[in-house]
C-alpha positions, -999 to +999 in steps of 0.1 A: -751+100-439-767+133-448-781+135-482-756+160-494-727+134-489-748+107-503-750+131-537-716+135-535-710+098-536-731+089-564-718+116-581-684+105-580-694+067-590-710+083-619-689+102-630-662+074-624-680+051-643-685+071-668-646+080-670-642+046-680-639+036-714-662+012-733-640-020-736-637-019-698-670-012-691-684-038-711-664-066-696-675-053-656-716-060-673-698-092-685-680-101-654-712-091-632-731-113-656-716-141-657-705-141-617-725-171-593-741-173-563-734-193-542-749-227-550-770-233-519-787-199-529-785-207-566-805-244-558-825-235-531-833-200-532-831-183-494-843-207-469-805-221-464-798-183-454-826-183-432-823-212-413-784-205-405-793-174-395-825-185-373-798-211-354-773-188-348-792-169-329 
């Protein structure tokens, strides 16, 4: 991706984003907020990530 379209395409998030109104921007921070991990990430942090992805390969 060349930097031009990568400008382009925060630009448009932006400026989405921004389009928005307030109500429904505050409940996406809510929703964001409030979302889990997963709970082998949420108890034990990245070495069950690390070890399925050591034995799969």
């Amino acid at each position: 991706m060349s930097g031009n379209d990568y400008l382009k395409f925060m630009t448009e998030q932006v400026v989405s984003y921004i389009d928005l109104p307030a109500e429904e921007r505050k409940k996406r921070k809510k929703k964001e907020k409030f979302s889990k991990p997963a709970y082998s990430s949420r108890w034990l942090g990245v070495l069950p990530f690390a070890l399925k992805v050591f034995f799969r390969k």
